[in-house]
C-alpha positions as CSV (number, residue, x, y, z in Angstrom):
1,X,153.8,92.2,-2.2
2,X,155.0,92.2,-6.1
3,X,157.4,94.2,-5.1
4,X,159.3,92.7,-2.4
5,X,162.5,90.8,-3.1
6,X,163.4,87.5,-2.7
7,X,166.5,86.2,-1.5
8,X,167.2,86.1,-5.5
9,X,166.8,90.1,-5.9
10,X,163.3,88.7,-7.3
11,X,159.4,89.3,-6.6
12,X,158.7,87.2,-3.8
13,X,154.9,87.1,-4.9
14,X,153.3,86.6,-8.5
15,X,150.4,88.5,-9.7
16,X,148.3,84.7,-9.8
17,X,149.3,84.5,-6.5
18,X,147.6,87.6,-5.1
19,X,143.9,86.1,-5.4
20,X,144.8,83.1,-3.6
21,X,146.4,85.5,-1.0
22,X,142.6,87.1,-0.2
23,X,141.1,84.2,-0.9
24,X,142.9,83.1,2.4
25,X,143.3,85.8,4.2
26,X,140.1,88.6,3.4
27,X,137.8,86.8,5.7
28,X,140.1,88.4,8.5
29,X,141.4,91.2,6.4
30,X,137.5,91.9,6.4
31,X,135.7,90.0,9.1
32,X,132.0,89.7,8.0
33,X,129.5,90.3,11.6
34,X,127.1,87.6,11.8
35,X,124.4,88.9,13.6
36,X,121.1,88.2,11.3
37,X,118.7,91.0,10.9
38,X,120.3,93.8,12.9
39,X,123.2,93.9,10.8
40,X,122.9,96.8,9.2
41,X,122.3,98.5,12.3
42,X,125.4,97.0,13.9
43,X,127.2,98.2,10.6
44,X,125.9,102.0,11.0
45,X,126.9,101.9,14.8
46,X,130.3,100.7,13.5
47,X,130.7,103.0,11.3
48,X,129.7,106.0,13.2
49,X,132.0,105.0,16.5
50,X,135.6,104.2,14.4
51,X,137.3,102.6,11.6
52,X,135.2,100.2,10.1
53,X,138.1,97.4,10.6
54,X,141.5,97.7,12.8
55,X,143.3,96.5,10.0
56,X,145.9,94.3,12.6
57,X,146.0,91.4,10.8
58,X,146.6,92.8,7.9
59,X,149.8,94.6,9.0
60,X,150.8,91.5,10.7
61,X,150.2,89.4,7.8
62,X,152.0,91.5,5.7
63,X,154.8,92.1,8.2
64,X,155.0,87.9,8.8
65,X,155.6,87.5,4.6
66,X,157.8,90.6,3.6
67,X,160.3,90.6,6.6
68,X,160.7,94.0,7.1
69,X,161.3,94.9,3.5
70,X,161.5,98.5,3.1
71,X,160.6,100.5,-0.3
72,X,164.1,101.2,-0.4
73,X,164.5,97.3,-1.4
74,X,161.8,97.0,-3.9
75,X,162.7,95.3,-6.5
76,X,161.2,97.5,-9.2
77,X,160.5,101.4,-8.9
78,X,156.7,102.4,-6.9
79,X,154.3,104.8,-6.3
80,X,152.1,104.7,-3.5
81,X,149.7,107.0,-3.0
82,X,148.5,108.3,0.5
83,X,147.1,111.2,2.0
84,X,148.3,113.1,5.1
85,X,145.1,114.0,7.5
86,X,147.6,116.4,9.6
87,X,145.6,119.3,8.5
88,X,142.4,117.3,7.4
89,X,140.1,114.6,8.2
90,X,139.5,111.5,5.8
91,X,136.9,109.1,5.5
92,X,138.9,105.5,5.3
93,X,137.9,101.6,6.2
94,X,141.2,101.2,8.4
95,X,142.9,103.6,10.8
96,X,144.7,106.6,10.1
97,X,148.3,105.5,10.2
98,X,151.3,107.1,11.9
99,X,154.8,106.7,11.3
100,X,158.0,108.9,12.0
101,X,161.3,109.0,9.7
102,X,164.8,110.4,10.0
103,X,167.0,111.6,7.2
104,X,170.2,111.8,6.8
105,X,170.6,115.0,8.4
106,X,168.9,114.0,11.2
107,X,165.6,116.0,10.9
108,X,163.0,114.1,11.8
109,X,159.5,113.9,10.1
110,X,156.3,112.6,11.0
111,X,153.4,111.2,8.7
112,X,149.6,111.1,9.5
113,X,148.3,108.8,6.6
114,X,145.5,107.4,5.4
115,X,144.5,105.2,2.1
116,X,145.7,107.5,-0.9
117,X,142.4,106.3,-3.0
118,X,140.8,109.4,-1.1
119,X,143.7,112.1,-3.9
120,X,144.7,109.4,-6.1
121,X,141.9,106.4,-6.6
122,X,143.3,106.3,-10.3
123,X,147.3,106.5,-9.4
124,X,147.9,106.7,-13.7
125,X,149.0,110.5,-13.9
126,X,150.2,110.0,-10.8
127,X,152.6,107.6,-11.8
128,X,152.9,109.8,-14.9
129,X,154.1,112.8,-13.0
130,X,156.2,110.7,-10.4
131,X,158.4,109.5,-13.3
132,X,158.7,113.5,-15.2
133,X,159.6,114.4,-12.0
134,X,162.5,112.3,-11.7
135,X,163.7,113.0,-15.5
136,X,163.4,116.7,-14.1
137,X,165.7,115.9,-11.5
138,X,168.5,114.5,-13.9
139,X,168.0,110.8,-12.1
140,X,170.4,108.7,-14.5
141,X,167.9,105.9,-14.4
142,X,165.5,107.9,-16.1
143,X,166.2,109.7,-19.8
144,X,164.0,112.2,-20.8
145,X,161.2,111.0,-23.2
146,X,157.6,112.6,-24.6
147,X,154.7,111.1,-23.3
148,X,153.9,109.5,-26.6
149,X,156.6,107.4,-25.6
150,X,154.7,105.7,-22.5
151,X,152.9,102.9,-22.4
152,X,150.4,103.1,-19.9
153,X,148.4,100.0,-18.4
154,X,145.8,100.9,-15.9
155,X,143.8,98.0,-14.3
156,X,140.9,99.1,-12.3
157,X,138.8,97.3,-9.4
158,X,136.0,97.3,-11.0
159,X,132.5,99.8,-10.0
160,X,129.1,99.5,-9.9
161,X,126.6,99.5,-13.3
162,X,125.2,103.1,-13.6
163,X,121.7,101.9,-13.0
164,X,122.0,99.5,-10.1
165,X,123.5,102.4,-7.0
166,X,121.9,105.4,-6.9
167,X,119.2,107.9,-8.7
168,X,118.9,111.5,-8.0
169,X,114.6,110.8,-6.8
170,X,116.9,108.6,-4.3
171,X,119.5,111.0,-3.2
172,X,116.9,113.9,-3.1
173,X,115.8,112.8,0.1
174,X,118.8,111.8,1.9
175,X,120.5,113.7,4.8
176,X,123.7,113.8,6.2
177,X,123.4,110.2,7.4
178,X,121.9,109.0,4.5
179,X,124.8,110.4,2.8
180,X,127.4,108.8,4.5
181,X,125.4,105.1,5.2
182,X,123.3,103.4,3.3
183,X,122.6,100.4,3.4
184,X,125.9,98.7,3.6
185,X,127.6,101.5,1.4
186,X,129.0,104.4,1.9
187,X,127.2,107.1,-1.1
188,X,129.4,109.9,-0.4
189,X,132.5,108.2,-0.3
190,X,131.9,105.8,-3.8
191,X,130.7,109.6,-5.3
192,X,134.0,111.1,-4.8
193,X,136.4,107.8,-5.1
194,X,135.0,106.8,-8.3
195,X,134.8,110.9,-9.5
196,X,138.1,111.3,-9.1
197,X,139.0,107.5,-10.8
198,X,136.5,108.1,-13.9
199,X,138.4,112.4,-14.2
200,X,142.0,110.6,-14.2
201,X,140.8,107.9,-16.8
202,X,139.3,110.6,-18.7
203,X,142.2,113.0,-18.7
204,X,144.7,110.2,-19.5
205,X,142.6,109.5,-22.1
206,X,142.5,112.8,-23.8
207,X,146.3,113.3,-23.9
208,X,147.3,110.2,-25.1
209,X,144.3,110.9,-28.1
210,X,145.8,114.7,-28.2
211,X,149.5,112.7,-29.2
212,X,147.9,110.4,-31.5
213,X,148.7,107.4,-29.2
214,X,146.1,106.4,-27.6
215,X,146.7,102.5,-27.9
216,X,149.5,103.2,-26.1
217,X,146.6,103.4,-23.2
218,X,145.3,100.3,-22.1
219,X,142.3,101.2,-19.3
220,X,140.9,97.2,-18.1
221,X,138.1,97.9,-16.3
222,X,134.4,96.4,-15.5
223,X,131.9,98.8,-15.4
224,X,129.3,96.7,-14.5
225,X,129.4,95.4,-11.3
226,X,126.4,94.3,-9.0
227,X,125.0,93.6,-5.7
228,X,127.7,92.2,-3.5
229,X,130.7,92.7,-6.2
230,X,130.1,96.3,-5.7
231,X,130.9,96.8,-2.4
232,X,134.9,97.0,-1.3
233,X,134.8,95.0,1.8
234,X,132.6,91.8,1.4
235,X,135.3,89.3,1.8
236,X,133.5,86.0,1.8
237,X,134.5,83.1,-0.4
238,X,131.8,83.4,-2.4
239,X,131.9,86.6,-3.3
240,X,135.9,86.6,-3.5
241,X,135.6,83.7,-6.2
242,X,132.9,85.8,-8.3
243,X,135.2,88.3,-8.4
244,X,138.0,86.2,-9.8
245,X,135.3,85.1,-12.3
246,X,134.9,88.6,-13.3
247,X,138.8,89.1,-14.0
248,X,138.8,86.3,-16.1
249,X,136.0,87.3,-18.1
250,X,136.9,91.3,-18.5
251,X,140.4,89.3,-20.4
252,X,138.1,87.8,-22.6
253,X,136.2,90.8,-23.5
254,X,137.3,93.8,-26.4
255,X,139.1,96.2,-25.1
256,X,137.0,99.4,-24.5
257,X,138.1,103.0,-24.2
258,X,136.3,105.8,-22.4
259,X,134.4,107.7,-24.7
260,X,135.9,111.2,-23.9
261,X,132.5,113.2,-25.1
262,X,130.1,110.6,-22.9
263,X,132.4,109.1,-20.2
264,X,131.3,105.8,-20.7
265,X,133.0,102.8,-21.9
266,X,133.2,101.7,-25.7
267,X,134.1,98.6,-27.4
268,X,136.7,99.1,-30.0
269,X,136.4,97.2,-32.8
270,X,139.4,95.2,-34.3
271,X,141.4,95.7,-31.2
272,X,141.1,92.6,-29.8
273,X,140.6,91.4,-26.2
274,X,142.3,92.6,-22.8
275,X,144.4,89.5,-23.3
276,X,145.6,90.1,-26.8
277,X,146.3,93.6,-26.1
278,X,148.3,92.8,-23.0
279,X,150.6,90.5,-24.8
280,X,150.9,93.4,-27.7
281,X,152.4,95.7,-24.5
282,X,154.3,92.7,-22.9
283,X,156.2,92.4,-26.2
284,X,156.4,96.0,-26.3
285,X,158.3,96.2,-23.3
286,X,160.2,92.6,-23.7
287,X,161.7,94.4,-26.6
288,X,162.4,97.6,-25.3
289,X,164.5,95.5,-22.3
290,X,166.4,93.8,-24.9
291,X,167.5,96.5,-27.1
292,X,168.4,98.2,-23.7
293,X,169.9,95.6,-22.5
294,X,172.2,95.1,-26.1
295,X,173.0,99.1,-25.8
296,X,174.4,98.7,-22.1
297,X,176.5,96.0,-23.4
298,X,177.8,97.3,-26.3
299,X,179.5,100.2,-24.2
């Protein structure tokens, strides 16, 4: 949605106006069963038979607002991750999705895809590699530049605090079911999605330390979440505006850094807050526009 274009060649969406968005809309993004004490056997059953939601109104919703926009039109460059379950099965809240493409030499090509988060749930070296790649390939849009030259901000959803999911005395016990429900979360799924999200993070980290740059890093992320601000899909208003309370908080607080020894989350003193260190990188990058922006015309 940031990325589509106006009829200006502009974002047709804000970032401020994304909350409002699933404020809205998440109630049927993520309709909530209201059916008392057997819900959380209504929710295994669910589980167990198909997709968790059909995800329909979400393509529709998106589809009513963007117009048909293709990536091709974006207004700035994106990555976005997914993962093809041709060969493989995926565990995913929506529906697999299929679509089929034809290039320009008329081979066609068909995709199998379902939400990227289950290879990429941090997209940072992703984005990281997308972008040597296209140096690699000589794109003119893209010069070649070391990695100490990239300023990196990674904004995470938020996951649960260490103590409040699960314990090993817990897990000991589980079996497969156990594994993959309980109650109202999915254990093996938030095990591998925030694994692979917490490696990233951690591997980020260590190169951008590795090139003496690490504040060229910025990593916003709450790692403290509780009861129903943990889950992915509780999409009530209540919930939705604690989470926007949350947001606005983690801005306020010192910007923390993974601790590459411990992989845990440190304050860093004299730093200053999210806020203050996402104006340092949005003057950063206003001034790297301008200076590009006076080279291009000086030609």
């Amino acid at each position: 949605m940031l990325a589509a274009p106006n009829e200006n060649k502009r974002p047709l969406f804000a970032a401020k106006d994304i909350s409002q968005f699933y404020i809205e809309n998440g109630p049927k993004i993520f309709p909530q069963r209201k059916i008392g004490f057997l819900k959380p056997v209504a929710n295994l059953l669910s589980v167990m038979r198909g997709p968790k939601y059909n995800g329909a109104f979400l393509h529709d919703k998106i589809k009513s607002l963007t117009h048909g926009v293709r990536i091709a039109d974006t207004v700035m460059n994106v990555v976005m991750p997914a993962f093809d379950v041709s060969t493989a099965a995926a565990p995913t809240y929506f529906p697999a999705h299929y679509f089929r493409t034809e290039g320009p030499d008329g081979k066609s090509r068909e995709f199998h895809l379902v939400d990227g988060g289950v290879a990429a749930n941090n997209p940072t070296m992703l984005a990281m590699s997308m972008l040597t790649k296209e140096v690699l390939r000589h794109n003119p849009d893209f010069r070649p530049v070391e990695y100490g030259n990239f300023l990196i901000i990674s904004v995470g959803t938020g996951s649960p605090k260490q103590a409040e999911m699960y314990t090993a005395p817990k897990c000991a016990k589980w079996g497969l079911l156990r594994w993959l429900y309980d109650g109202g979360f999915t254990p093996l799924i938030d095990i591998f999605s925030h694994a692979s999200a917490d490696m990233v993070d951690i591997h980020a980290q260590v190169l951008f330390e590795a090139l003496r740059c690490e504040k060229n890093y910025l990593r916003i992320q709450d790692d403290s979440l509780v009861g129903p601000t943990s889950s992915v899909d509780i999409a009530t208003k209540e919930n939705m505006e604690a989470l926007i309370g949350i947001g606005r908080e983690l801005l306020k607080k010192p910007v923390a850094r993974v601790n590459i020894d411990m992989g845990v989350y440190e304050s860093l003193p004299g730093e200053g807050t999210n806020e203050q260190a996402l104006e340092r990188f949005a003057r950063k990058l206003s001034d790297e526009l301008k200076q590009r922006q006076k080279n291009f015309n000086s030609y």
